[in-house]
C-alpha positions in Angstrom: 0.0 0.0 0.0 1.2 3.4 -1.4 0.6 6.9 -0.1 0.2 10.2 -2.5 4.1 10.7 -2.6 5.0 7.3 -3.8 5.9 5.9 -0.7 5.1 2.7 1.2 2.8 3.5 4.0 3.3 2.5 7.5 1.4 0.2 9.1 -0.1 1.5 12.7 -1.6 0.0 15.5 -4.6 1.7 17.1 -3.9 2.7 20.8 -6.6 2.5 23.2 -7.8 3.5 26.3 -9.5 1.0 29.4 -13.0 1.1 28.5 -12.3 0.4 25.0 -10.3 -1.9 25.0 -12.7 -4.0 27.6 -15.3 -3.5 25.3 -13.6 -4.2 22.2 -12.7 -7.5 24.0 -16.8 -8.4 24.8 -17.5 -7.4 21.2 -14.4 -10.1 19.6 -14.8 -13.7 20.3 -11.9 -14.5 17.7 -8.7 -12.7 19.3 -5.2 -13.5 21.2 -4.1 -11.1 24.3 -0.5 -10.6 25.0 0.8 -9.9 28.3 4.5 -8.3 27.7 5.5 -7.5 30.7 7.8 -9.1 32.7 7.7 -12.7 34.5 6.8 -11.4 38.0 4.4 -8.9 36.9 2.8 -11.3 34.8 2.8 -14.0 37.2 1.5 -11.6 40.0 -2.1 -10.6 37.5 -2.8 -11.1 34.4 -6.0 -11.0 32.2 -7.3 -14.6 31.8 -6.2 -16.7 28.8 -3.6 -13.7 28.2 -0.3 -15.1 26.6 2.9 -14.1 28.3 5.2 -13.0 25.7 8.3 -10.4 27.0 8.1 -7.5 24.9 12.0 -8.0 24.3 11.7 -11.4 22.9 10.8 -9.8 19.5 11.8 -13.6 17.7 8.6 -14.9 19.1 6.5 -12.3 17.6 7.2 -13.0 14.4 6.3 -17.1 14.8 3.1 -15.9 15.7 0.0 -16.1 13.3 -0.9 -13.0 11.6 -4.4 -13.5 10.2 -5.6 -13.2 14.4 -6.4 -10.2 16.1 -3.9 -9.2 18.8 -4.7 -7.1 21.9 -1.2 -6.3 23.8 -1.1 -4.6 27.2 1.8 -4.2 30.3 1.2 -1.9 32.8 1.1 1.6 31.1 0.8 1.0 27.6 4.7 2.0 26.7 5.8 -1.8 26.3 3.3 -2.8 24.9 3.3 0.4 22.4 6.8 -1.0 21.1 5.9 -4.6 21.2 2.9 -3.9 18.9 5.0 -1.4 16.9 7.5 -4.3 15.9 4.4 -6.2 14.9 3.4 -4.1 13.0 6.6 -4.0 10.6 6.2 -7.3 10.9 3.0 -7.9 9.1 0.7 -8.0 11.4 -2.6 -6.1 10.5 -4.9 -6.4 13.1 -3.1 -5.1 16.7 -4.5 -3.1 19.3 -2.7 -1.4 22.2 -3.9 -0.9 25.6 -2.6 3.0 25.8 -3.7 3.0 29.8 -3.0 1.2 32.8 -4.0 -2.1 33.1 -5.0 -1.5 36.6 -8.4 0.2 34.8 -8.7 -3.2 33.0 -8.4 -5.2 36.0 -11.0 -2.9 38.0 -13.9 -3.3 34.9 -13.4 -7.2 34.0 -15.1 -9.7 36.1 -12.9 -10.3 38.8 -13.2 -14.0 37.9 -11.2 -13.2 34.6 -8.0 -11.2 36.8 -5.8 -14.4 37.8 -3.3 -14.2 40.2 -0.8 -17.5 41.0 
């Protein structure tokens, strides 16, 4: 894909904020979350069925399918900004960022869908 000037256009993620992205998440039945944080953060809470993926280990990124829908969060949104960045020069079409804290996640999801271990 071309813009006006001739040159290849770059791909972007769309950022967005808590209640967004919850809802976006009720609306989509078909989509993988990635948790990029680190380890201890991700082992302390995490959204259910969220995938653990550092946002350093950009390798495993690129393994992953890019015909799914990807919604990435760590605890700010910087992380996960830069994880869904590289996807995006990776391929990847469909990636949203959680541009928030995901403290404002965890307080509107059921609490049965916060796991702790």
């Amino acid at each position: 894909m071309f813009n006006e000037n001739g040159y290849k256009a770059m791909r972007k993620y769309e950022n967005l904020k808590a209640e967004d992205f919850v809802k976006k998440l009720s609306e989509d039945k078909n989509y993988v979350i990635l948790d990029v944080r680190s380890k201890s953060e991700y082992e302390y809470e995490h959204i259910e069925g969220a995938i653990h993926i550092p946002f350093t280990e950009k390798d495993v990124y690129l393994k992953l399918d890019k015909t799914k829908v990807y919604y990435l969060y760590c605890r700010i949104g910087a992380r996960s900004a830069i994880a869904a960045n590289f996807m995006m020069f990776g391929g990847f079409d469909h990636v949203y960022n959680l541009n928030d804290e995901i403290a404002k996640v965890f307080d509107l999801i059921p609490k049965s869908q916060v796991c702790h271990q």
